[in-house]
N, C-alpha and C positions, 0 to 999 in steps of 0.2 A: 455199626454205631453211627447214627447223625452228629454232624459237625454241632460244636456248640451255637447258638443264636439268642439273639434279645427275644423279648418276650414281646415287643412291639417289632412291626415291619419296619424297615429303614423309611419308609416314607413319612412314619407316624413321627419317629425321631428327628426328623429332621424339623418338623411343624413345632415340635415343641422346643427345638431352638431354635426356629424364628419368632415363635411367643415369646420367649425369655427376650429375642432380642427389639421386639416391636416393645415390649413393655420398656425395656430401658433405654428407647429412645423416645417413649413415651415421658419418662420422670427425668431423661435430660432435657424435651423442651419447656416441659411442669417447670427444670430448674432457671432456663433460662429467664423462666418467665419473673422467678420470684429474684432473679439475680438484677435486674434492671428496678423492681421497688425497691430492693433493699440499695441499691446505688443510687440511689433520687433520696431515698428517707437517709442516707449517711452523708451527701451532698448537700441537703437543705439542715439536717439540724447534727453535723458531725460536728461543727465549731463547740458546737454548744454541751454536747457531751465533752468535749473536753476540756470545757470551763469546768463542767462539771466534779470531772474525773481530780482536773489536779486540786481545785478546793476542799474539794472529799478530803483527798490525800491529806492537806493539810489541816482540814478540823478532826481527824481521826485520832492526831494527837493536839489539838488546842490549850488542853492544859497544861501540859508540857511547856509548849511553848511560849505560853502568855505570861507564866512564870518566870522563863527567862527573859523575856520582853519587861516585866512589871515587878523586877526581884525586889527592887525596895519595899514594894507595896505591897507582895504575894510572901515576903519568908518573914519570920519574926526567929527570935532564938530565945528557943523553948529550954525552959527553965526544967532543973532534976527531976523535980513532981513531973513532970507532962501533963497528960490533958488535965488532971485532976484538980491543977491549979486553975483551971478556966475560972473569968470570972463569968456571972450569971446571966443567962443570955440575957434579961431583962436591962442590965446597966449596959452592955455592950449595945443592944439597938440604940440606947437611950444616945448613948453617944455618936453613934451614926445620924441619928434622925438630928442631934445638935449642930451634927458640920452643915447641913444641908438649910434652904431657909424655909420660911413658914409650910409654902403651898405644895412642896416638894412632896411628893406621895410615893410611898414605898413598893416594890413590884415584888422582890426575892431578895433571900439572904442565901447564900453560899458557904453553908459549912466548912470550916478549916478540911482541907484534904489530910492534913498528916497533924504529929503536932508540932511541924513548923512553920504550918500554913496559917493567916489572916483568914480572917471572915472577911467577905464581901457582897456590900450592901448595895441592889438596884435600883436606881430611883429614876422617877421625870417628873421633869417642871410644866407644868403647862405653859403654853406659848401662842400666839397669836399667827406663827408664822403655819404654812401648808401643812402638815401634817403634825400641828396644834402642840407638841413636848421636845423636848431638851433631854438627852438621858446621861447619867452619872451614875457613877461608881462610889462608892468609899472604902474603903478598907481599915477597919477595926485588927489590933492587937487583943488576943484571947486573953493575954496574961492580966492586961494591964490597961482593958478597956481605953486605950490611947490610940487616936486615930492618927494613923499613919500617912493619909493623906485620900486626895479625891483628883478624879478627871474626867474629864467631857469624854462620853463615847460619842454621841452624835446631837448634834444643834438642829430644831428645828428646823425645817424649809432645805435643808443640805442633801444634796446627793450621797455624798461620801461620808462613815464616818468618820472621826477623828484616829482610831485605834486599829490596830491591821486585822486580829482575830472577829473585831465585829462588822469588818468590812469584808472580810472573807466570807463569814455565814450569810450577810444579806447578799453578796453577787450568788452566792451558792444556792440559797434556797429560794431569791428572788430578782437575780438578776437585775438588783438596786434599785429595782421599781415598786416598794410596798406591796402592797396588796394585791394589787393587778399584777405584777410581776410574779409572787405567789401561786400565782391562779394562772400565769402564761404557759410557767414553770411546770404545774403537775398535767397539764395539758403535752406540754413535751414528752413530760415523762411518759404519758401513756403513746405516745407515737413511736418515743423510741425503746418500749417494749416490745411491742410490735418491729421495729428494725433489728433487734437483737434475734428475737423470732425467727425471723425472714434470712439473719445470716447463719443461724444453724443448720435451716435446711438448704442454703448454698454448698455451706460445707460438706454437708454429710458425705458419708464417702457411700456413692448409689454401687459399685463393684467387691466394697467390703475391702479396699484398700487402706484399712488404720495405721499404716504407720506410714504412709507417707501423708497424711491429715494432720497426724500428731506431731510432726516432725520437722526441722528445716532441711532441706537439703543441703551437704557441707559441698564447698567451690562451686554452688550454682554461681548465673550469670546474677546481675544485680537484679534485675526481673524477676528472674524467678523467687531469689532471696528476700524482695519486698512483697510478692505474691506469699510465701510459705509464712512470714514473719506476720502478718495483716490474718493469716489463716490460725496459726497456734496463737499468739495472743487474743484473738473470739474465742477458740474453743476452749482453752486450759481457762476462761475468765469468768465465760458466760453463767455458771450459775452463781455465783456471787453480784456479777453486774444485775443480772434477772431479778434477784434479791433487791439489792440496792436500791434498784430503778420501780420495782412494785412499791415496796416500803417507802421511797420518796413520793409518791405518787397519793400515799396514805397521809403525808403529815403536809400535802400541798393541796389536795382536792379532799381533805377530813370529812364533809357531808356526803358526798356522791359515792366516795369509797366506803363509809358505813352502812348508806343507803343499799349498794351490792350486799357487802357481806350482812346484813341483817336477813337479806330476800335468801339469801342461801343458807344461814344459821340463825335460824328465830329463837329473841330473846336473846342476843349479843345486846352490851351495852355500850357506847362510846364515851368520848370525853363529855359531851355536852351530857350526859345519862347520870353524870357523879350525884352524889345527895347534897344538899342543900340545908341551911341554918335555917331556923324559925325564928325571928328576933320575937324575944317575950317581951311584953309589955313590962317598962319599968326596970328593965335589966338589962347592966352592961356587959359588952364585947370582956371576954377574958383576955389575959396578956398571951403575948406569944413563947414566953418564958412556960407560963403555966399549962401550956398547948405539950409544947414539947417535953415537958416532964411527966403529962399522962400518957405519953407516947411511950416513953423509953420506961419508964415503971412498968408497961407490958410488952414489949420489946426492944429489951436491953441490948439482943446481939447485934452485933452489925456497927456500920460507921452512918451519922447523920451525912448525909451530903445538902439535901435542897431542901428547904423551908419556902412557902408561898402564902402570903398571908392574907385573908380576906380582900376581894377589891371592893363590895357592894355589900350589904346587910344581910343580904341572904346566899353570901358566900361562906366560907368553909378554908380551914388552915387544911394545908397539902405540906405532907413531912413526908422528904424519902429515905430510905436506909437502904446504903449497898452492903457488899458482901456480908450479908448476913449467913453465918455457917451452916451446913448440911439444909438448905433450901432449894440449891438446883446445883447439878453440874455445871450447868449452860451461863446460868442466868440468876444472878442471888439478888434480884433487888426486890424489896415492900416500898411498898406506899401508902401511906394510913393520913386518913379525912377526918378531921377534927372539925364538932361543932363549937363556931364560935363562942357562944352563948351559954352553953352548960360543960363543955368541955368534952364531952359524949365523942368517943371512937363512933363514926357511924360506919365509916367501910372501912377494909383492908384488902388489900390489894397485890398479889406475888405469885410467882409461879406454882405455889403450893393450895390455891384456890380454886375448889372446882367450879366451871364453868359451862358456856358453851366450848365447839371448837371454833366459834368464830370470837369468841372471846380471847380465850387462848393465841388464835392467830394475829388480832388487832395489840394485845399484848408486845406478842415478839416483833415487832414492827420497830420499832426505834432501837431494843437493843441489835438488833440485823442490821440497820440501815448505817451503827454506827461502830460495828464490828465487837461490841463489848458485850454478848451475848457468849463468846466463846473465850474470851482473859486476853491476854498478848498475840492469843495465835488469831484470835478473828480480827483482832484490829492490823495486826499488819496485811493478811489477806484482803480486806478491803481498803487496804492503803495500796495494796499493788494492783487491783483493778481499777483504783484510781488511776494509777501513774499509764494504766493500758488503753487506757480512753485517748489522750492525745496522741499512740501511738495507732490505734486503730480507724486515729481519723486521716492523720499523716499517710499511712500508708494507702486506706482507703484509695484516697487522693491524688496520689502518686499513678497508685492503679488506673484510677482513671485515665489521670492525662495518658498514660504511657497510650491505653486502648483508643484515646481516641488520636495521640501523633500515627500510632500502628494505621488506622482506619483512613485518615487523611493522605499515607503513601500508599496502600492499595487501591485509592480513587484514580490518585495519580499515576 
């Protein structure tokens, strides 16, 4: 009987572990290479993801918190009846548009969150100063149409604003620079999608070693612990941050990003796409009273959250409704477009509409970006990929220095 043998000669064997091993020192210099962009793209804008990351964190729950900042102004104490006793939105603006004076123009009203929540009314002054308004709040009692009171968020020509939740959105979405700031911002964002990219395929494990990727090592040296800790906070983050960071990208660069998605799904609509008022001749604007009660006469379920009222004549009332029942697991909000003029539902708008997929996708963009597409569990997952951003810039950082004191004593 012949000895057992492979079915390849030992020399063919041998060839094909050195291919195995020329390739994986082929995708470790591949790594090195993308290890040095992603160290330069976390060096040049890691500050700034972690401006980022912790102001996320804290708009993720802003009304929470503005509430406890503004309890005078935010709680009323809601009478046996509850909401029933509301009085009619029509007297309540009426007395909002009174605290305010002539020229003052209305932006949004902010539906009571519960029934012991105020409405709050947004307004700006026009002004002569840089960026030409003044913006104000008021706060309306539901029960008893009595205004509760009013305060500056932000004074024309001012960097800062007055209030911490509205100073927090503008560093977050625009790095306190308007418009340009804005537009700085979703340019970031697309770079550091690409950074986040770039540190997946650092990480990946090229040997198929998963749990020392996924893991920290316990009683490493501090090295190694800052290396392991910089490595699981990317990876346990990343597709949340990947989320976050596209979808911010969508609501800072809104033309160039619909501009894509329409080239990939024809027949997607954007914000600018919504339908528009006809002013007829001879006929006036309806109330916003009368808006919202042709609203809720065809959908009653749900809670009002956001009223946006015509700014131009051939704009259109935007009413939203959350948790409206058995609409999505995910995702329960409408939005329904009222024409000013005849009172006419022209769009509706919720997850239960069919579309394109690039509709669908421009859709879920802000409920992802603000973690309220998934109830409590999405909002605090994007509150802790917040808090991993100043953590993955720190460590980033640390990394670095350590590599280049290392490099400096093997010169020497």
């Amino acid at each position: 009987m012949k000895p057992f043998t492979t079915d390849l000669p030992h020399s063919e064997a041998l060839t094909g572990a050195d291919a195995g091993q020329q390739r994986l020192s082929r995708l470790k210099k591949r790594r090195k290479l993308w290890l040095s962009v992603h160290l330069w793209l976390g060096l040049l804008l890691g500050f700034f993801l972690a401006v980022f990351g912790i102001t996320g964190s804290i708009l993720v729950f802003y009304e929470e918190i503005d509430n406890v900042l503004n309890a005078e102004l935010r709680i009323v104490q809601a009478p046996a009846q509850g909401e029933s006793a509301y009085r009619s939105v029509a007297e309540i603006q009426s007395a909002a548009i009174a605290a305010m004076p002539a020229q003052a123009k209305l932006r949004f009203i902010n539906y009571p969150a519960d029934a012991a929540s105020s409405y709050r009314f947004g307004f700006v002054i026009p002004s002569a100063a840089a960026d030409g308004k003044d913006e104000w709040q008021v706060h309306v009692n539901p029960y008893t149409a009595h205004v509760l009171g009013k305060h500056l968020i932000k004074k024309a020509g001012d960097v800062f604003p007055c209030a911490l939740i509205p100073f927090v959105f503008r560093l977050h979405f625009a790095l306190l620079a308007g418009e340009t700031g804005g537009i700085i911002v979703g340019i970031m964002g697309v770079i550091l999608l690409f950074s986040v990219l770039t540190g997946l395929i650092v990480w990946w494990p090229l040997t198929g070693n998963w749990r020392r990727a996924l893991s920290i090592k316990p009683r490493a040296s501090a090295e190694r612990f800052n290396h392991d800790l910089h490595q699981t906070s990317g990876s346990y983050t990343f597709p949340i941050l990947f989320v976050v960071l596209l979808s911010g990208v969508y609501m800072n660069l809104p033309d160039q990003f619909m501009a894509l998605v329409k080239q990939l799904s024809p027949g997607t609509q954007g914000f600018m796409d919504n339908p528009h008022s006809s002013p007829p001749e001879g006929k006036k604007p309806i109330g916003l009273g009368q808006a919202l009660n042709t609203v809720r006469s065809q959908y009653p379920e749900g809670r009002v959250d956001w009223l946006t009222p015509p700014d131009t004549e051939n704009d259109i009332y935007r009413i939203r409704i959350n948790n409206v029942p058995e609409l999505s697991r995910f995702w329960s909000e409408r939005q329904v477009f009222v024409d000013q003029y005849t009172g006419a539902i022209l769009k509706v708008q919720d997850p239960s509409t069919r579309g394109t997929f690039g509709q669908t996708f421009i859709e879920w963009q802000w409920p992802l970006h603000s973690g309220r597409a998934f109830g409590w569990t999405g909002r605090i997952l994007v509150f802790l990929s917040g808090l991993a951003c100043p953590v993955l810039f720190t460590t980033g950082l640390i990394r670095w220095l350590q590599k280049r004191r290392a490099n400096k004593l093997k010169k020497q």
